[in-house]
N, C-alpha and C positions, 0 to 999 in steps of 0.2 A: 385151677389145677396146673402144675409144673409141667413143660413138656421133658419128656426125654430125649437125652442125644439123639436117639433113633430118630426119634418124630420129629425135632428141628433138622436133621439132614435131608427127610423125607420131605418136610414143605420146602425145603431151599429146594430140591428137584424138582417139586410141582411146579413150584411159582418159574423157572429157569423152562419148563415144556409146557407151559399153560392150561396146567391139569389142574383139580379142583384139590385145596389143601383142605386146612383146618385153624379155627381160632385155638389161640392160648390157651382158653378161661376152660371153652367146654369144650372142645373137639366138636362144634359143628361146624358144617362144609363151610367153606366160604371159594367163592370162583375166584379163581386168579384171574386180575384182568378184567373185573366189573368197578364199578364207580365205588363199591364199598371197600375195595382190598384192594386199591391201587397206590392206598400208602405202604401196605405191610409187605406189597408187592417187591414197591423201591427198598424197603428195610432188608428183604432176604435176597437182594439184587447185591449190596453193598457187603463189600467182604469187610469179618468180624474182626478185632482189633488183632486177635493174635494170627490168625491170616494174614495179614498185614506186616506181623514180624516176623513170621517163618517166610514170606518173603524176601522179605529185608536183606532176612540173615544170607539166602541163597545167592540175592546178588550181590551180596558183601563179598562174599565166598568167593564168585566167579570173577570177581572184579581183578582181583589180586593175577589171575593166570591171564586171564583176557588182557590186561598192559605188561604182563610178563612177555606173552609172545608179542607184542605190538613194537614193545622197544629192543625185544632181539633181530625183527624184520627191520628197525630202523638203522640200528646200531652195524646190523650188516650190512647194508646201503651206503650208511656212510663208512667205512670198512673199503667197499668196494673201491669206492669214490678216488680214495687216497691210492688203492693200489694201480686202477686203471682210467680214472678218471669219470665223466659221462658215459661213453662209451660202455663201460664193463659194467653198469648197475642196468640189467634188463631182470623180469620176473623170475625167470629161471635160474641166474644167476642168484638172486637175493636169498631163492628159494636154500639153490644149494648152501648158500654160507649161514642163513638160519638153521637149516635143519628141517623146516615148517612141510605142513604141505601147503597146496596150492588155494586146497578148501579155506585150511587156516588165513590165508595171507587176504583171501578175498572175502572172510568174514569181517578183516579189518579195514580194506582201502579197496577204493572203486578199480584202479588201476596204479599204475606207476604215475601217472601225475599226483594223484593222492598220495603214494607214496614219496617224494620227491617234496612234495608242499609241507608234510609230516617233517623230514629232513632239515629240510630248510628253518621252519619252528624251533625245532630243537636245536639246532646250531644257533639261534637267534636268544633262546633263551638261556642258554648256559654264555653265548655271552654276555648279553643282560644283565646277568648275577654276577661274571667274574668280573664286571668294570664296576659294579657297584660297589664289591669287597675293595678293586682295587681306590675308586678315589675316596672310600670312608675316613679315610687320616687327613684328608686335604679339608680346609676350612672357606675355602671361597669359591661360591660357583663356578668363577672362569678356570678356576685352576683347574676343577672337578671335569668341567665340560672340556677342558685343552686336551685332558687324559683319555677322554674318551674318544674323541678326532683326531687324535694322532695314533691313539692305538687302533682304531679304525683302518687308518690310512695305511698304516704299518704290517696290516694284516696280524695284527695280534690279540690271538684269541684264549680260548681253553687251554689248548693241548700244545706244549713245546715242538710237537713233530710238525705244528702247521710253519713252523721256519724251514722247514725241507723241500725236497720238491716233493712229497707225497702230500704236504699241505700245501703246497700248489695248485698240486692237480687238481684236487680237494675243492681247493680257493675256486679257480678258475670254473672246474663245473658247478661249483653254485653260484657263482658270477651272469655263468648262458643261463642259469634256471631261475635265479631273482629278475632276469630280464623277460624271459620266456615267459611268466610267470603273471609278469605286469600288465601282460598284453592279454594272456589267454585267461587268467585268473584273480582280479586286483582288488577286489574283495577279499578275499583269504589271504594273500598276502598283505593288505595291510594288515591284518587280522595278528598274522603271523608274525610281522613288525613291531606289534603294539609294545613289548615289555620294554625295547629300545627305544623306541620315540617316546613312550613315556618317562624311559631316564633322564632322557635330553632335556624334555619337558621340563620335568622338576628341575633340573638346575636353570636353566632358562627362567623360571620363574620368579627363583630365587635371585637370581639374578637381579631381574626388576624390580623384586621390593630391595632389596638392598642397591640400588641406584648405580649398579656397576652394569646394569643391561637393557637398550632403548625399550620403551613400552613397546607392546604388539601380544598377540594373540601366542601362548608359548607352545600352544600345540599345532600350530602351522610355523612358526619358525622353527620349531623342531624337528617338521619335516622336509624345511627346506632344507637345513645343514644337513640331515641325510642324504637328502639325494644328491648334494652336490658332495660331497666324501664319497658315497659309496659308488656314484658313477666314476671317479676319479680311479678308485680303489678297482672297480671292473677293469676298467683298463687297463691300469698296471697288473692285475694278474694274469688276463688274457696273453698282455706280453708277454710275459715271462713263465707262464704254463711250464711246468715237468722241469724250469731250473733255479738252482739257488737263489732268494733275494739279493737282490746290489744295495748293501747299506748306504754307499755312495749314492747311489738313484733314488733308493726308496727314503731314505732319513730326509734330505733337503726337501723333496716333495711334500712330505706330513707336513715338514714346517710352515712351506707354502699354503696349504691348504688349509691348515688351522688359520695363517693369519688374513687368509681373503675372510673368512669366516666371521674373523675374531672383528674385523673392519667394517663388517655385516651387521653386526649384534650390541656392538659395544654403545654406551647411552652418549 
């Protein structure tokens, strides 16, 4: 005999408080939780397929608002960054330039180092992308990899306003916070890293099958040219915090920089 909705929702309750159900066949008792019903137990234990999609659908749903607010608390952090620098991006502050509340900002990041390491990614990843738009026209590794270590060096990234000094300021507090960062958190920040050092990587690699790059391991010389550009690059922003770049200082320097590198890598 068939059971009805009613009586399947009635044993999924037994079986979930350890009260006594019923079989399919005949509606005789069977104990939840005796050696005979400890498979039909696990059956009415396990949500049914379409439970599974009305799930689904819910966190599909909430997924959409929950990164809505996430990248308005980020995008106001880095907002701040440019106007005041480290200094001006504290909780309350982010708060007020999101709009959020406090509940919201702490459903998504433990504190402002979470927040900040969030930052830091996102800056990391959009330029990621924009050096790989930019060397897609270029046909040979080094050429690919020079674009990317000098626009490094160069400070140039996304947004046209980091040639200002609001992308200075910008520069400069992620500069203290890629360092901060190494020391208090260097898991998550390589983490954080990865889309960049995996660009590097690939051409690096390429590199050495096309025999214009010494053999070696491309995912630790990738992270060597990193650190020696982007420690270079801290420097020169720290110097020059809150003022116009010196294309006189900063242009000669990329160059240098690319060709200690380039003297580094080359077969």
């Amino acid at each position: 005999m068939l059971m009805s909705s009613d009586e399947l929702f009635h044993c999924r309750s037994c079986a979930r408080n350890g009260r006594t159900a019923f079989s399919a066949q005949g509606l005789s008792p069977v104990k939840v939780g005796a050696s005979s019903g400890a498979g039909a137990a696990a059956v009415l234990d396990t949500p049914a397929h379409w439970e599974g999609r009305s799930a689904t659908r819910v966190v599909e749903a909430g997924m959409d608002q929950i990164l809505e607010r996430s990248r308005r608390i980020v995008e106001a952090a880095f907002t701040l960054m440019e106007q005041d620098g480290l200094d001006g991006v504290t909780i309350r502050t982010v708060l007020k330039k999101s709009g959020l509340s406090r509940r919201a900002f702490y459903e998504r990041f433990e504190g402002k180092d979470d927040l900040m390491l969030a930052v830091f990614e996102h800056t990391i990843r959009l330029a990621a992308r924009h050096y790989r738009e930019q060397i897609a026209h270029l046909a040979q590794p080094l050429e690919r990899l020079e674009l990317i270590v000098t626009s490094i060096a160069l400070g140039r990234g996304t947004d046209p306003r980091a040639q200002g000094p609001a992308g200075g300021r910008r520069g400069a507090a992620m500069s203290r916070e890629h360092m901060r960062l190494a020391q208090s958190r260097p898991d998550d920040l390589q983490a954080a890293l990865r889309p960049l050092l995996d660009l590097i990587a690939q051409q690096l690699a390429e590199g050495m099958s096309a025999g214009s790059i010494r053999r070696a391991d491309p995912r630790r010389l990738a992270t060597l040219v990193y650190n020696l550009v982007s420690t270079t690059t801290h420097t020169e922003l720290l110097a020059q915090e809150g003022a116009l770049p010196d294309p006189a200082r900063t242009a000669p320097l990329a160059r240098d920089v690319w060709e200690f590198c380039l003297r580094a890598i080359i077969a």
